[in-house]
N, C-alpha and C positions, 0 to 999 in steps of 0.2 A: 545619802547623796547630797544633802544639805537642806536648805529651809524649803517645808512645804506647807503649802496653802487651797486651801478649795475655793473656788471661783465658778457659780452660777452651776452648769451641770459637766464641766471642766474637773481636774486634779492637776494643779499646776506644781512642777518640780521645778525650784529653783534652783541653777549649780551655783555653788560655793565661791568657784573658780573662776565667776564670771564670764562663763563661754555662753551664756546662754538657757533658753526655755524650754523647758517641754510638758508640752500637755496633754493630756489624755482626757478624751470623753468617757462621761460616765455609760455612755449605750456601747464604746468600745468595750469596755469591761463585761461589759453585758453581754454581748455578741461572744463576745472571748466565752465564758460562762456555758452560753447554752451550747456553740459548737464543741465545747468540751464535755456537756452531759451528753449529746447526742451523740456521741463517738462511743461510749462506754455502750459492751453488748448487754444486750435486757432491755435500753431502752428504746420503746418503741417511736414516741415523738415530743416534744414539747405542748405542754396542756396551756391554755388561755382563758381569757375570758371569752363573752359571745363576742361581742367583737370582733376579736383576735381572731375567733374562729368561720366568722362572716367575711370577715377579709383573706382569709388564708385558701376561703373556699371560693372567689373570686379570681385564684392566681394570683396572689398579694403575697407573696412571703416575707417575718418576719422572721432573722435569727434570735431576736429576743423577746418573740412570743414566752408567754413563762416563767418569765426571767426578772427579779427586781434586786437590783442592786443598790445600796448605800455605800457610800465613803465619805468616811471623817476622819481627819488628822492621819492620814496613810492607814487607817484600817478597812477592811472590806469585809461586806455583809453580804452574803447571797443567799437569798430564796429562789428556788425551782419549785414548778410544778409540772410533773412527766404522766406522761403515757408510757407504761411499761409491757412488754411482752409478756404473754402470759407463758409461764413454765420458767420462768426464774427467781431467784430466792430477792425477796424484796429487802431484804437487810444487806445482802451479802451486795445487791445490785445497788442499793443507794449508797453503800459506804465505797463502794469505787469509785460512784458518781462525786460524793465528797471529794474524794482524795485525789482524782483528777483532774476538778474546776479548782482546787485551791492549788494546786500545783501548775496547772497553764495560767490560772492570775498573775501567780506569784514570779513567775520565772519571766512572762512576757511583757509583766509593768512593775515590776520592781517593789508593788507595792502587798502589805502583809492579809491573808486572808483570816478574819476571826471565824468566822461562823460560812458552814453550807449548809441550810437549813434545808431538806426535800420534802414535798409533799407530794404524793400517788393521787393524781387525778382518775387514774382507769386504770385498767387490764385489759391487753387489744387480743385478741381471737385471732388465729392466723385466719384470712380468706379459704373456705373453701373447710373447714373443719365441722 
C-alpha cells in the first residue's frame, strides 16, 4: 500500500498517491481478534486477568479482555487467552481459532498476521451438568 510507520499505539498507512491517512488503533486490532476467537464454536469466552474479571463482573465489558496484540513494521502478533467448552478437541478448537483471527486481521486491516499464539485458561462445565 506504500510507506508504513507505527506511531504511539496507532498503525499509520501512508498512500503512495498522496490521497491521504489511515490509521488504525492497535485495541482495534484487538477487538477485531477477540470477536473473531469468540465466534469460533468451542469457545466458551475470553479469559483475563482479575481485573478484567472484576470489571466484566461489574457489567463492564471488554472485547479485548484476553487479548494482547503487538505490531511492528506491518507485522501482527496475537496472544489469546480462552475459556473453552468443555467436550471439544482443544487442538482442533485452537487451530480454527488461529486460522480465523489471522484471517479477519488480515483481510479487515490489510496488515500481515505472524503468529496467533492461544493459551486455555479453563474448561467451562455447561450449567446444570
Amino acid at each position: 500500500m506504500g510507506k508504513e510507520e507505527r506511531q504511539n499505539s496507532n498503525y499509520t498507512i501512508m498512500d503512495n498517491e498522496g490521497t491521504g491517512r489511515v490509521q488504525i488503533s492497535n485495541e482495534v486490532i484487538t477487538i477485531i481478534a477477540g470477536l473473531a476467537a469468540t465466534e469460533t464454536k468451542g469457545v466458551a469466552s475470553m479469559a483475563g486477568n482479575i481485573t478484567n474479571e472484576l470489571v466484566s463482573r461489574m457489567g463492564i465489558k471488554s472485547l479485548s479482555r484476553g487479548v494482547k496484540v503487538t505490531v511492528e513494521n506491518g507485522i501482527v502478533n496475537v496472544d489469546l487467552t480462552l475459556n473453552l467448552d468443555y467436550g471439544y478437541s482443544v487442538p482442533k478448537t485452537c487451530q480454527k481459532v488461529q486460522e480465523k483471527v489471522k484471517t479477519a486481521i488480515e483481510n479487515m486491516t490489510g496488515l500481515t498476521v505472524e503468529n496467533v499464539n492461544v493459551q486455555i485458561a479453563n474448561v467451562m462445565m455447561e450449567s446444570g451438568k
